[in-house]
N, C-alpha and C positions, 0 to 999 in steps of 0.2 A: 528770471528768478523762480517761475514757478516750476521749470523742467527739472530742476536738481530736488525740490521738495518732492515732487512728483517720485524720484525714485527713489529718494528716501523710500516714502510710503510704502512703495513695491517693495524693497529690498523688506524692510518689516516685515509685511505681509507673507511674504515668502518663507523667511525663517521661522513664523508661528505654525506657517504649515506644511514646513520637514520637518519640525523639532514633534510633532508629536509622532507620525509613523515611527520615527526613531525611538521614540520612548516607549511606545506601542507596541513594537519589536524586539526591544530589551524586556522591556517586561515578560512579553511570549516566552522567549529563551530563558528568562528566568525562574518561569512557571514550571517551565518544560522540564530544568536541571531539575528543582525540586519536586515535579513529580518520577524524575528517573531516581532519585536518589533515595524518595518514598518506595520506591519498587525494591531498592536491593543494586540497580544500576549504577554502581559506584561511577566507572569509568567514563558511563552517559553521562551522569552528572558533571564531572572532573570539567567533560569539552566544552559543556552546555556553559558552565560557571568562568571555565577560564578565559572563552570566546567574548565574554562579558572585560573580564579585566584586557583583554587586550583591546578592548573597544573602548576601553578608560571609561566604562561606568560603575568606577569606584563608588564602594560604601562599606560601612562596618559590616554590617548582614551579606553582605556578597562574601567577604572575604573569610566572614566563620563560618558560612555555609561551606564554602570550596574547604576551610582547612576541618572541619568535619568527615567531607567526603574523601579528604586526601589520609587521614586518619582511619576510616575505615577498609584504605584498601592497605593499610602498613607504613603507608609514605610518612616516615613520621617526621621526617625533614621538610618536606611543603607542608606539614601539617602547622607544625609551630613557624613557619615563615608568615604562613596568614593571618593563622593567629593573633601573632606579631603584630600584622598590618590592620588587622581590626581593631585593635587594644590603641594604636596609633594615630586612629583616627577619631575613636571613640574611646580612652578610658575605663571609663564607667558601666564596663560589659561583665560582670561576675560570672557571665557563661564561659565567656571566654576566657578569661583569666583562669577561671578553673580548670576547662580542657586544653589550655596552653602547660599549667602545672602537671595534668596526666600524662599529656604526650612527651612532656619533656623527661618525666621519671621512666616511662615505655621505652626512650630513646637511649637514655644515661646521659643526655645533652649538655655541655657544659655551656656555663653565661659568664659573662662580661662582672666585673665587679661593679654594680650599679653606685651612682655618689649619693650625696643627700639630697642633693632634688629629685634624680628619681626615685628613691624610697620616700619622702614626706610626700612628693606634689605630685604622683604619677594620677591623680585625679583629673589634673588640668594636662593638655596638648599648648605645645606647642604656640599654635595659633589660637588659642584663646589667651593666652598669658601677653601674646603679640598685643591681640585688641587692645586687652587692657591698658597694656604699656602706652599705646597708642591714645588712647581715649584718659587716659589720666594727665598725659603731656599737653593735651590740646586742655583738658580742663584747667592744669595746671595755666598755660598762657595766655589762657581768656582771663583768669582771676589776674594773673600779672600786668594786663594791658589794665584792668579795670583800677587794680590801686595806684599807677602810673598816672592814671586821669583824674582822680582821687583829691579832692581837697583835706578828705579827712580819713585815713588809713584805720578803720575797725579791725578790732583783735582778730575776730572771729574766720576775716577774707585772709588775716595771715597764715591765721593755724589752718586753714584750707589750701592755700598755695603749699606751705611746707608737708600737709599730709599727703595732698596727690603728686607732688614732686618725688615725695619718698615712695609711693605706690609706682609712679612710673621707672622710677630706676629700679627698684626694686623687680617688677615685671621683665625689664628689661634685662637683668641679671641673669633670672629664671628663661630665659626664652638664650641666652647664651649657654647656660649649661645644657640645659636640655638640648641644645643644637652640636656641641660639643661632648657630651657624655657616655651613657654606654647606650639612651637609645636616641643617639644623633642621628645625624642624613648619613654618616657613613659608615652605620651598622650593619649589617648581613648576617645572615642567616646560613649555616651549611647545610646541603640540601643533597650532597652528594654521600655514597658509603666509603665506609674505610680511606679516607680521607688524614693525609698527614701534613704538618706543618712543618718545614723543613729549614733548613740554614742560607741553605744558598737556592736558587732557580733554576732546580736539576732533580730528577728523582732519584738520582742515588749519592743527594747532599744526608747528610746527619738530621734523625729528626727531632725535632722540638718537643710537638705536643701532638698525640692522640687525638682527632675532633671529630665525631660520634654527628651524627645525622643531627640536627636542629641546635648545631652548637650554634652561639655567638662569636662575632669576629665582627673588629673593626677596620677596616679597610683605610689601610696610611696612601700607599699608592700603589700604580700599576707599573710592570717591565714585561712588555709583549705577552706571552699567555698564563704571567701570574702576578698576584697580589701581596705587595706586604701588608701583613695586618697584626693588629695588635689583638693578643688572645687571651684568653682566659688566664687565671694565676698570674698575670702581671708577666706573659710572656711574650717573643714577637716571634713571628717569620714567617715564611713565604708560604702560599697554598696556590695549587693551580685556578685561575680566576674564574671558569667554567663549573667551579666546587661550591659557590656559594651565591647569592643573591640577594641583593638591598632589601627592606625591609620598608623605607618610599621607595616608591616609584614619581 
């Protein structure tokens, strides 16, 4: 018994100490973009910051930083992708949210028709709306197991089961639309130029709609190197799938 504690132990110990060189590392590299970016080194910055996201050390501040840098050299299609992805993680960013409105008027980019969750609740993500749902159901079934054992059922434990019952479906609503809306998992970002949305899965089908650098498009499905997606003005069709890019990762 005690050889497999034994490596437990180890195995711990070990991962406390790679996980910080690797932090120690990102950080470096993250110092590094924003001192090239402080210079003027856009495109140093762009490697420095994107080397970061392919190493999946996501965070809000990584991704307005990179869509800053990608904004200052024109890109204004990665610029509002990141944008996007910082606002997605985090809300509550009025820097971003503001230079996601700049870039997008820079661009002429067209959006998604947002529903009423995300114009009243774009305050909350996602996975906070999740917790909640989560943490009101469990409160909900503790208070339910408790007046089940209950000789004497008080008012007060009902009006508490039926308010977090209504908080959790209600959260649970919220984390469907939002999962399903204009900014679900299968939103994207157009990141390419002069980009058309077409009829059929050909380039010399009939085009749809016009889609300008940092448009929105929702992505229905794929057929080998394109995507149907549903577009802006409540329109569909096809765009080649190499034209745009999710908005999670």
């Amino acid at each position: 018994m005690r050889e497999p504690v034994f490596l437990l132990i180890l195995t711990g110990l070990l991962c406390l100490t790679t996980t910080k060189p690797v932090h120690a590392e990102a950080d470096a590299t993250f110092d590094k973009a924003n001192a090239d970016y402080a210079a003027g080194h856009f495109p140093d910055a762009i490697r420095g910051y994107e080397s970061l996201v392919k190493n999946r050390q996501w965070n809000p501040v990584l991704f307005y930083d990179l869509g800053n840098a990608y904004y200052r050299t024109g890109d204004f299609g990665r610029a509002i992708l990141n944008y996007e992805r910082a606002l997605a993680l985090d809300p509550a960013q009025p820097e971003a949210r503001a230079n996601l409105q700049l870039a997008r008027d820079q661009a002429r980019a067209i959006e998604l028709v947002p529903g009423w969750t995300e114009t009243h609740l774009d305050f909350l993500t996602r996975d906070q709306c999740a917790w909640l749902a989560a943490a009101a159901f469990w409160g909900a079934a503790a208070i339910l197991a408790r007046l089940y054992f209950a000789q004497r059922r008080a008012v007060v434990w009902i009006f508490a089961l039926v308010l977090l019952g209504t908080i959790s479906a209600g959260a649970a609503f919220v984390v469907y639309q939002l999962e399903t809306g204009s900014a679900g998992s299968d939103v994207a970002i157009v990141t390419k130029k002069n980009i058309q949305a077409r009829l059929a899965t050909a380039e010399s089908a009939g085009t749809v709609l016009l889609l300008p650098p940092g448009s929105e498009v929702k992505i229905l499905s794929t057929r080998g190197d394109w995507c149907y997606a549903a577009l802006p003005n409540d329109l569909r069709g096809w765009i080649p799938a190499q034209s745009a890019e999710p908005v999670r990762l």
